[in-house]
C-alpha positions in Angstrom: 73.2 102.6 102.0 74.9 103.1 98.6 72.9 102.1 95.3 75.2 100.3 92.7 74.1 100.1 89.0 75.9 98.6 86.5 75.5 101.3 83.8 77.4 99.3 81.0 80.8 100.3 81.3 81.1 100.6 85.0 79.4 100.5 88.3 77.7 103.8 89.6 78.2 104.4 93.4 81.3 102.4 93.3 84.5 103.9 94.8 87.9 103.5 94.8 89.7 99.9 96.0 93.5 98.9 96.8 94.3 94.9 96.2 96.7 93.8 98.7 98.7 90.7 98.9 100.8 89.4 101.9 104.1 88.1 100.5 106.4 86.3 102.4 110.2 86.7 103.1 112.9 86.0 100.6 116.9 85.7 100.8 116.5 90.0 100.9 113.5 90.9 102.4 111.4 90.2 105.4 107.6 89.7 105.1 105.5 92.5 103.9 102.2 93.6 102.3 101.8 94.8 99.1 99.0 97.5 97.5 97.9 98.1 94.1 95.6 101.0 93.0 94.6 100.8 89.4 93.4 104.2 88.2 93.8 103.0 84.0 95.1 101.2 82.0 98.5 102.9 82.2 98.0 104.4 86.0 99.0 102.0 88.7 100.0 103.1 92.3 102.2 100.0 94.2 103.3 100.4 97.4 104.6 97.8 100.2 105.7 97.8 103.8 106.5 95.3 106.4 104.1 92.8 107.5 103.8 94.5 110.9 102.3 97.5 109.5 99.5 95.5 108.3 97.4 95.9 104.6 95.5 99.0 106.0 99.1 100.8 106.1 100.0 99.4 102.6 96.8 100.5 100.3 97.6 104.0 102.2 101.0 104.2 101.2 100.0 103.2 97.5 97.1 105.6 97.2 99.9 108.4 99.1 102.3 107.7 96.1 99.5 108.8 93.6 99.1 112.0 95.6 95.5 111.4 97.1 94.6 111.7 100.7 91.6 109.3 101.1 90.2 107.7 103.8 89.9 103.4 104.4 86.4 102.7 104.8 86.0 99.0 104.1 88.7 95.9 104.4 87.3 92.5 103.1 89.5 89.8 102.5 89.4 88.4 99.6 91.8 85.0 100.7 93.9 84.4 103.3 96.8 86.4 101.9 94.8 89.0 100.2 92.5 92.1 100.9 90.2 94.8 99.3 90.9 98.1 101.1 88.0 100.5 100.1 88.0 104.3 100.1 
């Protein structure tokens, strides 16, 4: 089990975590998920692909585009058209 302390200006034992929103289709586009990686306060890492692929395939494209090679370890959803994708 991992221990998470809030040590003042962030949690301890925390880990990476890609937001991603299902949007739905427009005019020019078909359905598809969206990721967001927030590394900073200028850093963000966006990626999206088709809803087919699912939100699993989207926080690892976004987290791809930054150059990392991590893992999924956790998916919560936060509402119906969102999710948490940990690594």
């Amino acid at each position: 089990m991992v221990d998470f302390n809030w040590t003042g200006t962030h949690v301890s034992g925390s880990t990476a975590c890609a937001v991603v929103k299902y949007h739905g289709p427009t005019n020019s586009r078909g359905s598809r998920w969206t990721a967001t990686i927030t590394r900073g306060a200028d850093c963000k890492w966006r990626a999206s692909v088709p809803f087919s692929e699912g939100p699993i395939a989207a926080a690892l494209a976004a987290a791809e585009k930054g150059g990392a090679d991590w893992t999924p370890t956790s998916c919560h959803s936060i509402d119906p058209d969102t999710y948490a994708v940990g690594f």
